[in-house]
C-alpha positions as CSV (number, residue, x, y, z in Angstrom):
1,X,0.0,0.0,0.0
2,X,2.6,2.5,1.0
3,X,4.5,1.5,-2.4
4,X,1.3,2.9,-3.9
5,X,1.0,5.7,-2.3
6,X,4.6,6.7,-3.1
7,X,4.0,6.8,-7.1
8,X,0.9,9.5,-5.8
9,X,3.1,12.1,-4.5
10,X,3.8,10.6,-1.2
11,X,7.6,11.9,-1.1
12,X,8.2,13.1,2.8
13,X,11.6,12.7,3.4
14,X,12.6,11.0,0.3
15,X,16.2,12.2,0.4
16,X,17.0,10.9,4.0
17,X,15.6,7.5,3.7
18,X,17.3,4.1,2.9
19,X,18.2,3.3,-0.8
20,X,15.7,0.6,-0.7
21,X,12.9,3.1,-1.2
22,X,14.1,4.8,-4.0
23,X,14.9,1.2,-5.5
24,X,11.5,0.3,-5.3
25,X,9.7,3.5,-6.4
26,X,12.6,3.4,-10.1
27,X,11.2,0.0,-10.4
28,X,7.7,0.5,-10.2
29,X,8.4,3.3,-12.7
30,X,9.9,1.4,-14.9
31,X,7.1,-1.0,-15.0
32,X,4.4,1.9,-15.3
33,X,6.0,3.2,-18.2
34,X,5.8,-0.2,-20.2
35,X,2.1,-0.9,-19.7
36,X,-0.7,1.2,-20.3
37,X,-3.1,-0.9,-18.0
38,X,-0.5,-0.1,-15.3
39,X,-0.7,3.4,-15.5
40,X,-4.4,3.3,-16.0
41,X,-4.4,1.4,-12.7
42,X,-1.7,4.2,-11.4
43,X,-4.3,6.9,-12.1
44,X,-7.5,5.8,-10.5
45,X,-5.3,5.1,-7.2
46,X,-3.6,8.5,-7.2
47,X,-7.4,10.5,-8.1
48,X,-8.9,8.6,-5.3
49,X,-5.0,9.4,-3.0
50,X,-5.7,13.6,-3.7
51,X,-9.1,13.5,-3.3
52,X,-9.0,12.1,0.1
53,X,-6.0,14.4,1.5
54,X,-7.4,15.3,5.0
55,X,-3.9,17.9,5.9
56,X,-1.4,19.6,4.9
57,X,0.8,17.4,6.7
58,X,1.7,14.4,4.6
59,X,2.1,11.9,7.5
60,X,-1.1,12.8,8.9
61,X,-2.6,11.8,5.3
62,X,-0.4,8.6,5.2
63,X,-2.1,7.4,8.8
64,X,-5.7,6.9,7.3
65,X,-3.9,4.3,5.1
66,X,-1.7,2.7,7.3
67,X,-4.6,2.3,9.5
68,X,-6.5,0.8,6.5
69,X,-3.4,-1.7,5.7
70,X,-3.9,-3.0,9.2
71,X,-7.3,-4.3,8.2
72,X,-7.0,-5.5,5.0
73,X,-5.8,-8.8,3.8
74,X,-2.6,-9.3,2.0
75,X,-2.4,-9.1,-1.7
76,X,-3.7,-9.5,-4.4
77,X,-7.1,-8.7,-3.3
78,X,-6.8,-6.7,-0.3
79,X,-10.2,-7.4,0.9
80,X,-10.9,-6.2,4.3
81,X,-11.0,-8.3,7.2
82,X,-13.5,-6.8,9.1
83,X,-16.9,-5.0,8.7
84,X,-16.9,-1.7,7.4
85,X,-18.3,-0.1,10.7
86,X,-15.6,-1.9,12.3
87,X,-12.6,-0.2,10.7
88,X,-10.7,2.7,12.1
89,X,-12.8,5.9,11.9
90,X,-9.6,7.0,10.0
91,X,-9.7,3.9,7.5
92,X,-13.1,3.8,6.9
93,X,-13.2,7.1,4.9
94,X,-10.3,5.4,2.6
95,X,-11.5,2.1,2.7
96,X,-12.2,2.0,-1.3
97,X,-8.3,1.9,-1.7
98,X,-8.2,-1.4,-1.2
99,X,-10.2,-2.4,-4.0
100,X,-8.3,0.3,-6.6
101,X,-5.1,-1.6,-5.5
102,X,-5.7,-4.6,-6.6
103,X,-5.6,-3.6,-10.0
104,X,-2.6,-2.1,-9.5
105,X,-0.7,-4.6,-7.4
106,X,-0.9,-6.8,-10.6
107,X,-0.4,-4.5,-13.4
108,X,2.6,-3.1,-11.6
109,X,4.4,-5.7,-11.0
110,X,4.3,-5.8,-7.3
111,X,5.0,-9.1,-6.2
112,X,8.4,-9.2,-8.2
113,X,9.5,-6.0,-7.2
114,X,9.0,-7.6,-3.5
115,X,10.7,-10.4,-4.1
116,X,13.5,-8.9,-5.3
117,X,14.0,-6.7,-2.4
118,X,12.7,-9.5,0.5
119,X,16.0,-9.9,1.8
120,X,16.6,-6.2,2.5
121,X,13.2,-6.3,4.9
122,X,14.8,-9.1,5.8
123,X,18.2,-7.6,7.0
124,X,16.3,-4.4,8.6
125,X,14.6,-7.4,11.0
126,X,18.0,-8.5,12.1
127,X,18.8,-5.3,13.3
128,X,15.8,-4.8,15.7
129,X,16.3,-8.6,17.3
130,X,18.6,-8.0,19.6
131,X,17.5,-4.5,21.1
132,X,13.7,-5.7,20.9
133,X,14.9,-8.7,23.1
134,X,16.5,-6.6,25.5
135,X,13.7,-3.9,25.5
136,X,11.1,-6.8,26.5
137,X,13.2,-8.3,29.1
138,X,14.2,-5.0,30.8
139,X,10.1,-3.5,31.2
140,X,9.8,-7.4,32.5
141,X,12.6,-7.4,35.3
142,X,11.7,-3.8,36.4
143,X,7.9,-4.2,36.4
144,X,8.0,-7.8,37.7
145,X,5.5,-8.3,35.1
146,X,5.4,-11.0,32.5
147,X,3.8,-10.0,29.1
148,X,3.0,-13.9,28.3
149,X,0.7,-13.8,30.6
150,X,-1.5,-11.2,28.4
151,X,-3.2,-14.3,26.2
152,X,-5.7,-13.0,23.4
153,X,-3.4,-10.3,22.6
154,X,-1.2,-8.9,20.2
155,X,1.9,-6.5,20.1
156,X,3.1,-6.1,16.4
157,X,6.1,-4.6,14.9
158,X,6.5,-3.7,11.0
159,X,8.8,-2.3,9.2
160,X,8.7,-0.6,5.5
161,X,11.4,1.2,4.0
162,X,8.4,3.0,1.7
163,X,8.1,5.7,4.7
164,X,9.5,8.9,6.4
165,X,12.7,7.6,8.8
166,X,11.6,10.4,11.0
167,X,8.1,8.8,11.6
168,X,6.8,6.2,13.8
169,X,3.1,5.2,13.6
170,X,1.5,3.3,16.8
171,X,-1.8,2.7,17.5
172,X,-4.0,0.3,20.1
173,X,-7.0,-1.2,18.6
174,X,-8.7,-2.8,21.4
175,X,-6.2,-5.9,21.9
176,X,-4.0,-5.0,19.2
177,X,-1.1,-2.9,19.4
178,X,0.4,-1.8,16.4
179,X,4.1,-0.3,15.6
180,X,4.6,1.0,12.3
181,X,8.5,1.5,11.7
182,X,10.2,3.5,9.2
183,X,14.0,2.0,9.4
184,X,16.5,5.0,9.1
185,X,19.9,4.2,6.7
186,X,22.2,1.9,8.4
187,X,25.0,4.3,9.1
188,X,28.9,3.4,8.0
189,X,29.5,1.5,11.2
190,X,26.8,-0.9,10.5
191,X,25.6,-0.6,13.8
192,X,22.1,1.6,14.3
193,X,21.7,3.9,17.2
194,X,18.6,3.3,19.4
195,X,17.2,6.3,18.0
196,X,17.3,5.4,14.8
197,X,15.8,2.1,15.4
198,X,12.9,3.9,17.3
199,X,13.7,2.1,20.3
200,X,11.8,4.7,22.8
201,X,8.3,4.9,20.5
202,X,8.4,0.9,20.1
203,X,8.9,0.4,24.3
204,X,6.3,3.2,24.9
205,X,3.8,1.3,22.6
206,X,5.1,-1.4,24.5
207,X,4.6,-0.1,28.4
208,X,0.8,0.9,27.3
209,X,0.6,-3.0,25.9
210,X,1.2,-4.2,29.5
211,X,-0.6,-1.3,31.2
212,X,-3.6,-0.8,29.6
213,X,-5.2,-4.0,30.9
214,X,-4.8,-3.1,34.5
215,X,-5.9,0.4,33.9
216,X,-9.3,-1.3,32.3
217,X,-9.1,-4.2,35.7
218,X,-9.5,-1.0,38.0
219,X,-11.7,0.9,36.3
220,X,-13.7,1.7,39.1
221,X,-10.7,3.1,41.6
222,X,-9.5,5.3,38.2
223,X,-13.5,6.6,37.8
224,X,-12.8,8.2,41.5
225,X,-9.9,10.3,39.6
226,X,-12.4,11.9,37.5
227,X,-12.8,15.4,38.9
228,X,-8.8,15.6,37.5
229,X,-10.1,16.2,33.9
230,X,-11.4,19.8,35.0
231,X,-7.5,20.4,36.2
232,X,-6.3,19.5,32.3
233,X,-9.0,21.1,30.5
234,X,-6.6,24.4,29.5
235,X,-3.8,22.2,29.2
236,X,-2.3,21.6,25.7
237,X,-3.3,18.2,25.4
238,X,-5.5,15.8,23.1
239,X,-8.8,16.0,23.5
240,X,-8.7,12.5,24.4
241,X,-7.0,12.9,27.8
242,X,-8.8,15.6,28.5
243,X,-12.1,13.4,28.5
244,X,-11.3,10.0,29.6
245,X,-9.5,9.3,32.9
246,X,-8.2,6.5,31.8
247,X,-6.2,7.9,29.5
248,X,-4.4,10.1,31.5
249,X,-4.1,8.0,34.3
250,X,-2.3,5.6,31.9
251,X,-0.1,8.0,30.5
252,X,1.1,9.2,33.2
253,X,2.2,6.2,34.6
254,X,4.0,5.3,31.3
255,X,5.6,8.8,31.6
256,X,7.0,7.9,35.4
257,X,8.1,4.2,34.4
258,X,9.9,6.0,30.8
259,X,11.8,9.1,32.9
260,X,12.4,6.5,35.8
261,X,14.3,4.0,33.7
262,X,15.3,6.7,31.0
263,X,19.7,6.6,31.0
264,X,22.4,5.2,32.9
265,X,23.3,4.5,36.7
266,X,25.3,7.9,36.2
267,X,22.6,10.0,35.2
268,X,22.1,13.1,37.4
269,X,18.8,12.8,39.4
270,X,17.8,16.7,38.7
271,X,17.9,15.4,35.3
272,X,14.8,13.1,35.6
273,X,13.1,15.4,38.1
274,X,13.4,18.2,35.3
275,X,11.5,15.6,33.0
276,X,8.7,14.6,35.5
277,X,7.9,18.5,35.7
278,X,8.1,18.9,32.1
279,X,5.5,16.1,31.9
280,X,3.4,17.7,34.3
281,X,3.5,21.1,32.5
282,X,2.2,19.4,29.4
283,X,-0.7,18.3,31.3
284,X,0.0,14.8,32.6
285,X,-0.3,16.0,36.2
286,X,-0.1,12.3,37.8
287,X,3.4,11.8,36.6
288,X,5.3,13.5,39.8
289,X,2.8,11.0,41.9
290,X,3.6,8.0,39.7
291,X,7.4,8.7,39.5
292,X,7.1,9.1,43.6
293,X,5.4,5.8,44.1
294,X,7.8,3.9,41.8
295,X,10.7,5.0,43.9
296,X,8.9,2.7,46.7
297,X,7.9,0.4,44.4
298,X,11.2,-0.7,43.0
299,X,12.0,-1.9,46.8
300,X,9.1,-4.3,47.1
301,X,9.7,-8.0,45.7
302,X,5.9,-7.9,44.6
303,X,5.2,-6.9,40.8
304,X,3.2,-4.3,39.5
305,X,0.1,-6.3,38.9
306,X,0.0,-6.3,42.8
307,X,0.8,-3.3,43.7
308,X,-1.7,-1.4,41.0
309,X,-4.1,-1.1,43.3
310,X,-2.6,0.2,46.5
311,X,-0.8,2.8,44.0
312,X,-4.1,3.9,42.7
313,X,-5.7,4.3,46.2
314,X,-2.8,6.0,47.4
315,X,-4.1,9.1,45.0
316,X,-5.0,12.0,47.5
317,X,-7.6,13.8,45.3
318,X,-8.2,16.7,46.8
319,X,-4.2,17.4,46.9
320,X,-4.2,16.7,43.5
321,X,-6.4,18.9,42.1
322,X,-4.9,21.6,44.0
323,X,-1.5,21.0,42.7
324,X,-3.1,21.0,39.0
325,X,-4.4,24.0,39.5
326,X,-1.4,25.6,40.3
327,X,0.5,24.1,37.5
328,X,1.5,26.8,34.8
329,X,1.0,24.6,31.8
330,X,3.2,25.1,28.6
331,X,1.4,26.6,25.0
332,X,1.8,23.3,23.2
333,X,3.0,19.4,23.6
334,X,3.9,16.6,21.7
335,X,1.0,14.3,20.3
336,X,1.2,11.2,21.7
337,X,2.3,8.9,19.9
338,X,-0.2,5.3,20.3
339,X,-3.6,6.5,18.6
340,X,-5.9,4.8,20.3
341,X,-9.4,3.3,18.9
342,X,-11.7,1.4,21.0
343,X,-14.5,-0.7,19.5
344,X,-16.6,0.9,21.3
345,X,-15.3,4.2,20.3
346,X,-15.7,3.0,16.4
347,X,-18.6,1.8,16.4
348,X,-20.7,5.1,18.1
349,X,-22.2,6.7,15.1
350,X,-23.3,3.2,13.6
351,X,-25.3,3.0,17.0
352,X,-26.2,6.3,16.4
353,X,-27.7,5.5,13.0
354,X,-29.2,2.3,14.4
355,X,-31.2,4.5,17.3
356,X,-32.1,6.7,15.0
357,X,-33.6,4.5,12.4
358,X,-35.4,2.7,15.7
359,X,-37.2,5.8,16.5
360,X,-34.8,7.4,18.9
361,X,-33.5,10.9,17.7
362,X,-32.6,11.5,20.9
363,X,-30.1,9.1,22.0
364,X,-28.9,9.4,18.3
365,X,-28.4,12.9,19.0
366,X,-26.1,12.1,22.0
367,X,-23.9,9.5,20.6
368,X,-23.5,11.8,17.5
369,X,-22.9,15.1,19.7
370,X,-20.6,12.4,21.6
371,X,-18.5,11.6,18.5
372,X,-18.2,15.2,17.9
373,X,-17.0,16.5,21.5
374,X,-14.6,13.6,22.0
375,X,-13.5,13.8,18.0
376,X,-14.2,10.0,17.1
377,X,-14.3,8.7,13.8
378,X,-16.2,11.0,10.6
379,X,-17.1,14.4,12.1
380,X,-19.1,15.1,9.3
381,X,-20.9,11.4,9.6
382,X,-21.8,12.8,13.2
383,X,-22.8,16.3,11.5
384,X,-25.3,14.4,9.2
385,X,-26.9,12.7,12.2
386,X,-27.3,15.5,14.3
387,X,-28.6,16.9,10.6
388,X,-31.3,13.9,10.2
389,X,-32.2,14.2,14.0
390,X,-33.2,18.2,13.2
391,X,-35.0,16.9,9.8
392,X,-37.1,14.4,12.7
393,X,-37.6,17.3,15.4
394,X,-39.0,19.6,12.1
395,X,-36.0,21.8,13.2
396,X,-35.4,23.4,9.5
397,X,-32.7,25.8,10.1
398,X,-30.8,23.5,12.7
399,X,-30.9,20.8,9.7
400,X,-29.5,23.2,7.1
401,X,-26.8,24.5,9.1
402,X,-26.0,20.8,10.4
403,X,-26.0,19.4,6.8
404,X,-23.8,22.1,5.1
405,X,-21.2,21.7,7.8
406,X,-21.3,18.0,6.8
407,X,-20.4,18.5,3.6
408,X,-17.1,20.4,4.7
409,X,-16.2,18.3,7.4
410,X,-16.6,15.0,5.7
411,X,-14.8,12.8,2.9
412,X,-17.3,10.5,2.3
413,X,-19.0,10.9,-0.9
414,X,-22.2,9.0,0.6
415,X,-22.9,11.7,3.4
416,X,-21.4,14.6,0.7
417,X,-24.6,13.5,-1.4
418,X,-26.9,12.8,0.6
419,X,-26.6,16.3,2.4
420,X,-27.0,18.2,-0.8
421,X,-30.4,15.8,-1.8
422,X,-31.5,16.5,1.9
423,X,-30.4,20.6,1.4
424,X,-32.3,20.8,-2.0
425,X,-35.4,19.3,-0.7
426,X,-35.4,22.2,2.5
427,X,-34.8,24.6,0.1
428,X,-37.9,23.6,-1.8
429,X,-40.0,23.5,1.7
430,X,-38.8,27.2,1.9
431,X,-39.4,27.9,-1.8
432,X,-36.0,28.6,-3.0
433,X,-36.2,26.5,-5.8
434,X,-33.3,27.8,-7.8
435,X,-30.9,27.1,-4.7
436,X,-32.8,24.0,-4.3
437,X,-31.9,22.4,-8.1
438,X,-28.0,23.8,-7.7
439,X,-28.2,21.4,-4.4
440,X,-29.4,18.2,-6.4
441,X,-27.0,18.9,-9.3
442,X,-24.5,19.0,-6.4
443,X,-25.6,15.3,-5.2
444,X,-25.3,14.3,-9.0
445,X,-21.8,15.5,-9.3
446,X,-20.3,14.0,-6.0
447,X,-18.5,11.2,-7.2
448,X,-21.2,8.6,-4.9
449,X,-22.3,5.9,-7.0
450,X,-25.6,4.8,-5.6
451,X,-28.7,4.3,-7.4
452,X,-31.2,6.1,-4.5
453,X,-29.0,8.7,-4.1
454,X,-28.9,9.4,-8.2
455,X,-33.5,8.8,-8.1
456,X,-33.7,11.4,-5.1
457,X,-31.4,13.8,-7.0
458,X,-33.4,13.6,-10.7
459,X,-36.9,13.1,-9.1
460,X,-35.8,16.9,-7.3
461,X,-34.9,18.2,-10.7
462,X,-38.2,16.9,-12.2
463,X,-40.5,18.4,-9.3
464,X,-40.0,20.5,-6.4
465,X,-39.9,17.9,-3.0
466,X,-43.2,18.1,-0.8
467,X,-42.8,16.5,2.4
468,X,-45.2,13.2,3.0
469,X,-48.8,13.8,3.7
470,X,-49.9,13.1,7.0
471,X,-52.2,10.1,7.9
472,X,-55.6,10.9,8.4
């Protein structure tokens, strides 16, 4: 996919990365330029690649497909492996790639380009052996904590040379934990520094792998902690911390347990305290606590699975908060690096659809307003909900105003359509029947191919729309 995606215009940090890239991307090339069908298959993937650019920031485009190439099978079909509502709220919105690849994956010449170069992914793996060892074993001595014992779930490292060396993707979909690697250039020596093997983004992806399950065990001693989230509402973090508890609990403890452990025997104290209040200015307030607790921890034979507990309860709340408030937070942070996506999370507006086709515009209406606070999955999905709910409470102007932000806020042709049939046939209700016909010639043009969507659209050209009669 990212091979793809590179013949589109995908080029960030082209120049810095390892020879293998530019290998591939002359090869595929070569092979474009001696088939017509190829290219053909080159141009429907790179339309459909710019017409989905969600940012002016290139790796923030690449993530919706890297999220995607999570959840598809392996060539040459690329089907997905899930149900569409199931996907990343990122991957859905992209999910047609898959099918326009497929195509392309064969035309190109894919599979001989990777077997010509399997023994160069193969290489990069023998690098990361030996420090991935040592990573796992070093979180397991310090947190007494085996991570075999975590059955029914996954921690997964890849690696592709067809990215930015300077990137790392991560990401936690309910058991799954995912680390998308970028290997830098192997420098003259022949021997990689930890930082450009990513060393510190795979073991934080790591710590929240054997975290995140006691955080979810003790749910109810974290719920206490709530009250917090007012302290980190004008901090510079995600909105994600800022709205679940868990979260930031979480992080913070991964912060601690990173600054803790972070260099050598020799490394000055103030040094590490400097980092705990660094992590506290960015709005993980819990870190100084965590980082406190693990100083007694480290003296107790029991592990951390133990100990979880009393280290939550040991939380004075009250002295918390006021610290927070004191704290004189910095103007920006960091994102953090493991994007998280519950299935609970990714599957909210398709709830929100169902309640609303059950006769329920009201708790529609919260799990879309839910989506929209919190920033899960197609804002301009929610928009189009909270749009239909206004069409069902006869609130005309709220539905006008809620479908036209869809259409901006969206990438999915379906709700882009759909929002102009629902905006022409308002228009008629308020007799604006010129507006009204530029809104149906908008759903004509918007790329969806549905049948329903193209009969709503001409049967508004044909007539002006007149909502159902009542039953008598």
């Amino acid at each position: 996919m990212l091979a793809a995606l590179n013949t589109c215009g995908y080029d960030q940090d082209l120049t810095i990365s390892d020879v293998t890239r530019s290998k591939v991307r002359a090869e595929i090339q070569k092979n474009l330029l001696g088939s017509e069908e190829a290219e053909a298959a080159r141009t429907a993937l790179c339309e459909f690649y710019q017409g989905h650019v969600v940012s002016s920031d290139a790796n923030r485009n690449l993530s919706q497909y890297i999220s995607l190439a999570l959840y598809v099978d392996g060539p040459p079909h690329f089907l997905p492996r899930t149900k569409e509502e199931d996907l990343p709220p990122d991957a859905s919105a992209v999910a047609l790639f898959g099918k326009l690849l497929e195509p392309f994956y064969e035309k190109a010449g894919l599979h001989s380009i990777w077997e010509r170069h399997r023994n160069d992914y193969t290489v990069a793996q023998r690098r990361y052996h030996e420090p991935l060892q040592k990573m796992v074993f070093d979180n397991e001595i310090y947190l007494k904590l085996p991570s075999s014992q975590y059955l029914g779930r996954r921690f997964t490292i890849y690696l592709d040379f067809m990215g930015s060396p300077n990137e790392t993707d991560a990401r936690n979909y309910g058991t799954d934990y995912y680390v998308v690697v970028f290997p830098a250039p192997n420098p003259p020596s022949g021997e990689a520094p930890k930082s450009a093997l990513k060393m510190e983004q795979i073991r934080h992806t790591f710590l929240h792998y054997e975290l995140d399950p006691l955080a979810e065990k003790h749910y109810s001693s974290i719920k206490r902690l709530e009250p917090l989230l007012q302290s980190v509402k004008r901090a510079p973090l995600e909105e994600s911390f800022k709205t679940d508890i868990t979260l930031l609990v979480t992080e913070c403890l991964v912060r601690a347990i990173e600054i803790r452990t972070s260099g050598t025997k020799q490394t000055p104290e103030a040094m590490r305290l400097q980092a705990v209040d660094d992590a506290v200015k960015q709005g993980y307030i819990l870190t100084k606590y965590f980082y406190t607790s693990l100083l007694t921890f480290e003296k107790d034979p029991a592990g951390l699975r133990s100990l979880y507990s009393d280290i939550l309860d040991g939380i004075d709340l009250k002295q918390q908060e006021k610290a927070a408030n004191e704290v004189q937070f910095v103007m920006a942070t960091t994102p953090e690096l493991v994007q998280l996506s519950r299935m609970e999370d990714r599957r909210i507006l398709v709830t929100a659809e169902k309640r609303l086709a059950a006769g329920d515009p009201k708790g529609a209406q919260e799990l879309a307003q839910q989506a929209i606070e919190k920033k899960i999955g197609d804002q301009g999905r929610a928009l189009f909900i909270l749009a239909q709910v206004a069409v069902a409470n006869k609130d005309r102007e709220a539905a006008l105003g809620n479908f036209q932000k869809a259409i901006q806020a969206t990438k999915d042709p379906k709700v882009v359509a759909w929002s102009h049939v629902y905006l022409g046939r308002i228009l008629d209700m308020k007799e604006d029947r010129e507006a009204a016909m530029s809104e149906y010639r908008a759903a004509l043009t918007s790329g969806v191919d549905l049948p329903e969507v193209k009969a709503a659209a001409e049967r508004g050209l044909q007539q002006a729309y007149e909502p159902p009669a009542k039953p008598q």
